[in-house]
N, C-alpha and C positions, 0 to 999 in steps of 0.2 A: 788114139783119142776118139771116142763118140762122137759121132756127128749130134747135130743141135738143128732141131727144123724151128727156126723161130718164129714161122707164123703157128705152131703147135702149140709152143711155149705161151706166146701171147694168150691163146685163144683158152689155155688153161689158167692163167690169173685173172687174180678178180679185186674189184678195186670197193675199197671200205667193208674189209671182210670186219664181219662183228667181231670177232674174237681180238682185233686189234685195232679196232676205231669207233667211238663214241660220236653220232651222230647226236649232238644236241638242239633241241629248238630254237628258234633264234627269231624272236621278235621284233622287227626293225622301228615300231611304234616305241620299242622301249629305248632305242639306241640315243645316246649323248647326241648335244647340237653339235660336237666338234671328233674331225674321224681321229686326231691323235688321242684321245681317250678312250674310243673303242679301241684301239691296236694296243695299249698297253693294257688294258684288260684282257684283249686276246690273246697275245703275248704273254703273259704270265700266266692265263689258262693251258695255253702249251706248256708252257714251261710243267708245270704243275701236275699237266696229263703224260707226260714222259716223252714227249715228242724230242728226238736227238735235232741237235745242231737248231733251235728255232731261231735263230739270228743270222742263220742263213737266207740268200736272197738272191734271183737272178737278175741280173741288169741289163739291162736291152740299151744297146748305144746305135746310132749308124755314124758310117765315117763321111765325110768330105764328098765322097760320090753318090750317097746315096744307099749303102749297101749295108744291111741290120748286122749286128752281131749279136749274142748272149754270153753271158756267162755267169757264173754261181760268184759272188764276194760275198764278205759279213757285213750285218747294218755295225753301224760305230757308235749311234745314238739315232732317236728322235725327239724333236723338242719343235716348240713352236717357230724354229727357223726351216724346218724342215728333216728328213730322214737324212743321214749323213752315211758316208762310206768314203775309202780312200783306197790311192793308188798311185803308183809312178804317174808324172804330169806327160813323160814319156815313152808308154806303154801304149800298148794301141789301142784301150779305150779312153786312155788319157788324150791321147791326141787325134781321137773320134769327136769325144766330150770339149776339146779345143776349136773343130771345126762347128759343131754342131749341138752347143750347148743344153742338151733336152736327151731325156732318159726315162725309161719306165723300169720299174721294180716289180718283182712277185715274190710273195712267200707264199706257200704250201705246207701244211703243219697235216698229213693225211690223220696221225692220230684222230682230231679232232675232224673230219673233213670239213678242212677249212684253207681259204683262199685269202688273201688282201694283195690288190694291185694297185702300184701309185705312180701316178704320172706328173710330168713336170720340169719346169725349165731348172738346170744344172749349175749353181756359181761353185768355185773353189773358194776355201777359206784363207786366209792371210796364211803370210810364212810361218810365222808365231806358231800359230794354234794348229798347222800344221805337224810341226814338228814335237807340241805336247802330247798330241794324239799320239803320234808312234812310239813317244819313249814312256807313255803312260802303258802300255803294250808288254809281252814278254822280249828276254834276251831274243829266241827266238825270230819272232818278228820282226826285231830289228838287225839280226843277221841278214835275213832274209831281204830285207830294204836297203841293208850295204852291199850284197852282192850285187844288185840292180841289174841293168840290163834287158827289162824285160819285155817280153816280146819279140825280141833278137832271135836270129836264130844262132842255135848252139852245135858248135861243131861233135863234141862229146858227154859221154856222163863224167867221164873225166874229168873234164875241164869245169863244169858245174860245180864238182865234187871239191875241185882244189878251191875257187874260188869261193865257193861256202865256207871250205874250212876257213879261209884267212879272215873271210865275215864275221865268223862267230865267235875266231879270235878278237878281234876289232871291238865286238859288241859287247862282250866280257868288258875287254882293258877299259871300253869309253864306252859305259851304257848311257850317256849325253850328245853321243855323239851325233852330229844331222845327217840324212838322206837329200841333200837337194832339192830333186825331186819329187820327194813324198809328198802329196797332196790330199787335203782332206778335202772333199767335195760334198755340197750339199744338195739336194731335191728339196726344192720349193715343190710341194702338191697344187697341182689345179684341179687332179679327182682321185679321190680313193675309193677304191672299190671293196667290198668284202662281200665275200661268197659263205655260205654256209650249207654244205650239202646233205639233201635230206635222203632218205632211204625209198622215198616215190620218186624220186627225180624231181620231186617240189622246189629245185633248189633256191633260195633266198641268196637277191642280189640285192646288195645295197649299195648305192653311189652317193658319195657326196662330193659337192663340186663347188670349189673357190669362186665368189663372188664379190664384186665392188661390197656389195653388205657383209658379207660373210659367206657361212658355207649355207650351202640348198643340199636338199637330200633329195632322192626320189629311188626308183626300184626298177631293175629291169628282169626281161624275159629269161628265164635261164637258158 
């Protein structure tokens, strides 16, 4: 096997090569008073410019002591209650997000080089509408939310492997069937960010930030 110098590697990619990212102008005088309508216009701009996976998103939690996590989940919706997303209630950003009720989001769409970051306190949705979310979902996913367990540590692939399968049986025979634990949580935004990266390094930041009146906009340094 080849060795790999990855400070080489690095030092030969490059980030918003033309040939694979449309850097467009982005006028923040022209942006809507409210950031959930810019994101569904930007959002469906992804969509549109062939960016894979844009409903993807990293979620920054901390747990109980203090200590950040991340990780990659899909958004679920956004609407005027907030960006939603879901997860075991006992999983360990479940029980981060239990201690510590507050989360920030990122999407990255590089197609477009674009950014949107959103911050904001964490409520779970009832049981109900919980569990319409997962079975509104594929078999799949709800295999996957009957194996549970997650977070645990796993003694084998084995063991994974049989307990999926008896999931998936499960999720077949009873596609009604509940998760418990699956929970649908939402992000209340107190600021949304959106980046738009220019090819000077000009780059446009735009925040808007939750207010007793509403939201305020303003622009930071990049």
């Amino acid at each position: 096997m080849a060795q790999h110098d990855l400070h080489e590697m690095l030092r030969s990619l490059r980030v918003w090569d033309p040939e694979a990212t449309e850097l467009r102008p982005f006028d923040p005088d022209t942006a809507p008073p409210t950031p959930l309508a810019l994101f569904t216009t930007w959002f469906a701009e992804a969509v549109a410019a062939g960016q894979p996976e844009p409903h993807t998103m990293s979620l920054a939690t901390v747990d109980e002591e203090g200590r950040p996590d991340v990780r990659i989940v899909m958004l679920h919706g956004a609407d005027p209650d907030g960006w939603s997303f879901a997860t075991h209630a006992t999983s360990r950003k479940g029980r981060a997000l239990a201690a510590r009720p507050y989360a920030a989001l990122a999407f990255y769409w590089p197609v477009l080089g674009r950014q949107v970051r959103v911050r904001g306190p964490v409520a779970s949705a009832p049981a109900e509408e919980s569990q319409a979310d997962l079975h509104a979902r594929s078999t799949g996913a709800l295999a996957a939310a009957l194996t549970g367990r997650q977070s645990e540590e796993l003694a084998s692939v084995a063991e994974l492997r049989r307990a999926s399968e008896a999931a998936w049986e499960r999720a077949r025979a009873h596609p009604e069937e509940p998760s418990p634990t699956w929970t649908l949580y939402r992000l209340r935004p107190e600021t949304v960010e959106f980046f738009q990266g220019d090819p000077d390094r000009r780059h446009v930041r735009l925040e808007y930030r939750s207010t007793e009146f509403g939201w305020s906009r303003g622009l930071l340094w990049p």
